[in-house]
C-alpha positions, -999 to 999 in steps of 0.1 A, spaced: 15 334 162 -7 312 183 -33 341 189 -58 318 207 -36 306 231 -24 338 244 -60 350 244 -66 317 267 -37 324 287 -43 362 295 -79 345 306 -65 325 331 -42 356 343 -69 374 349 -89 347 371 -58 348 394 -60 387 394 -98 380 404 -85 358 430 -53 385 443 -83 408 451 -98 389 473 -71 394 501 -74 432 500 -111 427 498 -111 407 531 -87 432 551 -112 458 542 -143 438 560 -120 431 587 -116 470 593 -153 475 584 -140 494 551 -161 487 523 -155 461 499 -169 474 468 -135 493 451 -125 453 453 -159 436 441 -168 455 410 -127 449 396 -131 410 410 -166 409 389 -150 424 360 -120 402 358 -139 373 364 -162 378 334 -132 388 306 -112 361 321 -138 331 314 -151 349 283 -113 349 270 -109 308 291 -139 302 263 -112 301 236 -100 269 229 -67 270 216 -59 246 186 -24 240 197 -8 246 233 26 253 214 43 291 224 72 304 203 93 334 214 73 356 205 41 345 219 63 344 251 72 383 242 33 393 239 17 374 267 39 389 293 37 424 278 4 426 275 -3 405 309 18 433 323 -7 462 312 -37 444 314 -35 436 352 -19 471 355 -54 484 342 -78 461 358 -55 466 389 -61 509 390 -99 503 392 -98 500 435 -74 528 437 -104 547 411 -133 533 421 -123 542 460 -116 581 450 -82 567 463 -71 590 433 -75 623 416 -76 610 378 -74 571 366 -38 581 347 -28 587 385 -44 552 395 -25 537 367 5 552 375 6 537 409 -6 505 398 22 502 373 49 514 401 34 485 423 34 457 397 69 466 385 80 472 422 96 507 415 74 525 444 77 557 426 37 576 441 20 605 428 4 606 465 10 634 486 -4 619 517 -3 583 524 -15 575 558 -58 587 549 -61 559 523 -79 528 540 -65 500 551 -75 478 519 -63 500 493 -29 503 513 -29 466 514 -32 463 479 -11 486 473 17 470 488 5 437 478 12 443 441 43 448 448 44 406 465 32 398 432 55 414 409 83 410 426 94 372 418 68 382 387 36 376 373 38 348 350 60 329 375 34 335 401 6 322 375 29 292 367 32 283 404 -1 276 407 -14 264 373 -2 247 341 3 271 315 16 252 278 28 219 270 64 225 279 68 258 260 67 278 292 105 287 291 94 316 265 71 332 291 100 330 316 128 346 296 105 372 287 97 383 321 127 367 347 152 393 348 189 390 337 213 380 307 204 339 313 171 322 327 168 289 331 150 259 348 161 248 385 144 216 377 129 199 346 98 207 349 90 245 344 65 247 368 79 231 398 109 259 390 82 287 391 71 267 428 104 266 445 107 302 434 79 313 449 80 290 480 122 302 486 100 340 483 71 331 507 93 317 532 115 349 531 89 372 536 75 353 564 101 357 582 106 392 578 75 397 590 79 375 621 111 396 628 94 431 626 70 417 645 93 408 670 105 447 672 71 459 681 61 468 646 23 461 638 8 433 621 -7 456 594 28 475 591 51 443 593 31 430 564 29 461 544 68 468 548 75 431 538 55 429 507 76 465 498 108 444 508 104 413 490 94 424 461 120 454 462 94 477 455 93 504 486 54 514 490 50 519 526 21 528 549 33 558 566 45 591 547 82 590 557 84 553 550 107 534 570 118 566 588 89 571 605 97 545 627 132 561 635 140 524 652 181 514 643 163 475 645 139 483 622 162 497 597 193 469 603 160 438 597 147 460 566 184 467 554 193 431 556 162 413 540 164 439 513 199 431 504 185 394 504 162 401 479 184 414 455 205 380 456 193 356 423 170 335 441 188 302 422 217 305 449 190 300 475 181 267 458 220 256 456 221 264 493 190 243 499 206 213 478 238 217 493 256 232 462 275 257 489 305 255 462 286 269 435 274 297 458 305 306 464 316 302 434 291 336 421 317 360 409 280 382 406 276 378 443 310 382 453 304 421 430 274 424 446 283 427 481 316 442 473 298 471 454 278 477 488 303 472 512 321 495 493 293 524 490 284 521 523 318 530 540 323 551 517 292 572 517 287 572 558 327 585 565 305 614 535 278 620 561 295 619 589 291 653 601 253 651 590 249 625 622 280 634 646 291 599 647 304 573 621 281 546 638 256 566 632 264 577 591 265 540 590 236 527 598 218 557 573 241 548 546 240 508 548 201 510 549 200 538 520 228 521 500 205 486 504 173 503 497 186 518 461 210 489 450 180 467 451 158 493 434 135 486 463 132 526 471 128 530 509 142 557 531 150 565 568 164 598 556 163 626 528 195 618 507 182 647 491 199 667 512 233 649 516 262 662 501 276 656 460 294 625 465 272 607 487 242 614 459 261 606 431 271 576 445 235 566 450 224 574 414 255 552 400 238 527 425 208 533 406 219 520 369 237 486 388 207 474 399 206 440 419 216 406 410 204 391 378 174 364 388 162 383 421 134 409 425 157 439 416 157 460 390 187 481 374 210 469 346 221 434 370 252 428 384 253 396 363 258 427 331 280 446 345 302 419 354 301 404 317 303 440 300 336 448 325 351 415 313 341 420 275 361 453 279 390 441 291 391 417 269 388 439 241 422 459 251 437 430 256 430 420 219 442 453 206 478 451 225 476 411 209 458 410 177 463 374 169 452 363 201 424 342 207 400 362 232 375 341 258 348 360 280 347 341 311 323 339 342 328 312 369 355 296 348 331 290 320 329 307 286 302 332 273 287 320 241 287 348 215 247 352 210 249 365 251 278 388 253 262 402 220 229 401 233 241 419 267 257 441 246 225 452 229 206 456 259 230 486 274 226 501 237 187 499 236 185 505 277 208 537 266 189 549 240 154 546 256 169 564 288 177 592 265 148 595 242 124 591 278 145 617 291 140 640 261 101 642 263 99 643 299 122 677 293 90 687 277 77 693 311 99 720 320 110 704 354 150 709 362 171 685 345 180 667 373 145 660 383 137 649 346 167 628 344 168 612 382 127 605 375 133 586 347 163 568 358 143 555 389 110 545 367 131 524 342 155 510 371 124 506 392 134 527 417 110 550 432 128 579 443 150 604 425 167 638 436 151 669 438 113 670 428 111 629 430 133 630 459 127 605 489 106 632 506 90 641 474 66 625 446 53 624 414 22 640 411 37 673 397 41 653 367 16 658 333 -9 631 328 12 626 297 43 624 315 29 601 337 19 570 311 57 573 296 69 572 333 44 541 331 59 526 299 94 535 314 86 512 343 69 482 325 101 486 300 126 484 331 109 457 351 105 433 316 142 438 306 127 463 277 123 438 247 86 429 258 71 461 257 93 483 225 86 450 202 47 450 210 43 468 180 22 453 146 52 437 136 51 412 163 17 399 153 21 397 118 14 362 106 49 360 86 73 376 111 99 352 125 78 323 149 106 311 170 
């Protein structure tokens, strides 16, 4: 393991962290809020990040693994050094509840332990929000945008922290991928912004609920999120840009190169919008009675159906209350996820799409045993190493679900409660049912609870692998290197 060169690496992470604060920092000055929750963490990062920079690496080489620990422990480190503002600022009872929040921002679930959202000051709520900008296309991306990480051995670091069954480059160069991701990303939310704007939302608002958008993560500035608003544009500009979101963000590139055929050609996209279109009819002709007019139902049930299949989390009304079908249509919603490659959490599309095809498959090969059976996606067939790793993921993303769902029993909150809370952390959701609901939070929970709601999320938004092998084994100098 190349131990110096992740300690190097996490140095430079945390100078860009540094760097991230500043932006809250100046909001703050602008609204004569005071800048020291953001200074102290800026000074901080600043001084482990040049003390770690001081490292010289012997070789710029990263196997798989290195890949695997960087982003893990990237992931928690910036979580940490992240929680100080919301602490330092008394933001926060406890720092486990600072944590917590910063966690749910970096992973963009949006899941809150706050109560009441609209007393915090403008900074912290910017950075709040911000964290989720960041995390939502990713953190190593976002560090590979803007400076040169390894010596071509990047692509480890990527498939460790992009999400989905298959990463890989747009162009040659690693880092110019990691730069048309992130420009495609900045454009977007730019003009989602320009477009609430244009509805009369606020500057500070438009931003806020843009940064929660893009990266699908849901924080908001006002306590009844995007419902406060109560504006059909609003939720019809949010609804849509979300849905965007959870598209894989290479189709944008294909469009922008004029590969139209292999857009159209996404048998993931064409399940994607199918799955919604689907759940949205179906769920508003549900509600109907709820809002006296099917017009109506629809507009609730597109922008609810939007806001949970891309795990971004927001609300313009308390599912909570709607009746069986509609809610357990929205937690099924909850395990899909978005596309594979976008800002979404969940299982991906892109899975379920392979698992439904390795199924059939598999019937097909009882009725025909001497058969030769081929897994197929966009006419092309699935090597065995992926269906067999996507078949390991549901198992482990299975069994974590359960075992998370076992302790958080230990609580002795209702079982859908437990269950829906930690379905939402490790689909990086935000909201559940009941207790968690959209109208709801999670400060109920024990401060024990809380850091396995945290692990939950970091699990979810690193496709799990990152943070359960982070264990001694992985730094063992005669584990496997590559």
């Amino acid at each position: 393991m190349n131990r110096r060169m992740i300690a190097y690496i996490l140095g430079r992470i945390l100078l860009v962290e540094a760097a991230l604060l500043a932006l809250p920092m100046l909001v703050a000055i602008l609204y004569k809020e005071s800048a020291e929750p953001f200074l102290i963490p800026m000074l901080a990062l600043v001084l482990c990040g040049v003390l770690l920079g001081r490292i010289t690496p012997r070789t710029r080489t990263l196997y798989a693994r290195d890949g695997l620990a960087i982003v893990a422990l990237a992931w928690i480190v910036m979580s940490f050094f992240g929680a100080m503002p919301f602490y330092i600022s008394h933001s926060m009872p406890t720092f486990v509840d600072c944590f917590f929040e910063t966690v749910s921002g970096f992973t963009t679930t949006g899941a809150s332990i706050l109560t009441e959202i609209e007393h915090l000051s403008q900074g912290i709520l910017f950075w709040r929000s911000f964290t989720h900008w960041v995390g939502g296309m990713g953190v190593l991306v976002f560090v590979m945008a803007i400076l040169p990480m390894s010596d071509g051995h990047g692509m480890h670091l990527l498939r460790a922290e992009v999400p989905g069954p298959v990463v890989g480059k747009l162009v040659s160069r690693l880092g110019d991928t990691a730069k048309i991701l992130y420009s495609i990303y900045l454009v977007m939310t730019v003009v989602e912004i320009i477009l609430l704007l244009l509805g009369g939302m606020p500057l500070f608002d438009a931003c806020i609920h843009a940064f929660g958008t893009a990266g699908t993560g849901g924080f908001s500035s006002r306590n009844l999120s995007v419902g406060a608003y109560n504006s059909p544009y609003f939720d019809i500009v949010i609804g849509i840009f979300m849905l965007l979101f959870g598209v894989n963000f290479n189709l944008y590139y294909f469009l922008l190169i004029g590969k139209v055929r292999d857009v159209l050609r996404s048998e993931e996209l064409r399940a994607y919008f199918l799955i919604v279109a689907a759940s949205t009819v179906t769920i508003a002709w549900n509600i109907t009675h709820l809002f006296g007019s099917f017009a109506t139902a629809m507009r609730y049930s597109f922008f609810q159906v939007s806001s949970i299949i891309t795990t971004t989390g927001y609300a313009t009304a308390d599912f909570n209350l709607w009746p069986s079908y509609s809610k357990v249509v929205l937690v099924l919603l909850m395990f899909v996820g978005a596309c594979a490659g976008s800002t979404g959490g969940g299982i991906k599309v892109a899975r379920l799409v392979i698992l439904a095809k390795m199924s059939i498959s598999d019937m097909r090969q009882m009725l025909h045993p001497s058969a030769v059976a081929t897994v197929r996606v966009e006419g092309r067939p699935l090597n065995v190493k992926l269906l067999r790793s996507t078949h390991m993921f549901l198992v482990v993303y299975l069994l974590l679900m359960a075992g998370s769902t076992l302790l958080l029993s230990l609580d002795g909150f209702d079982l859908v409660t437990t269950f829906t809370a930690v379905v939402s952390c490790m689909n990086n959701i935000g909201p559940g049912l009941e207790l968690v609901g959209p109208m709801g939070n999670f400060s109920a929970f024990s401060p024990a609870a809380k850091l396995l709601l945290s692990f939950d999320m970091l699990a979810g938004r690193l496709e799990l692998f990152p943070m359960l092998l982070l264990g001694p084994s992985l730094w063992r100098r005669h584990s496997f290197r590559r």
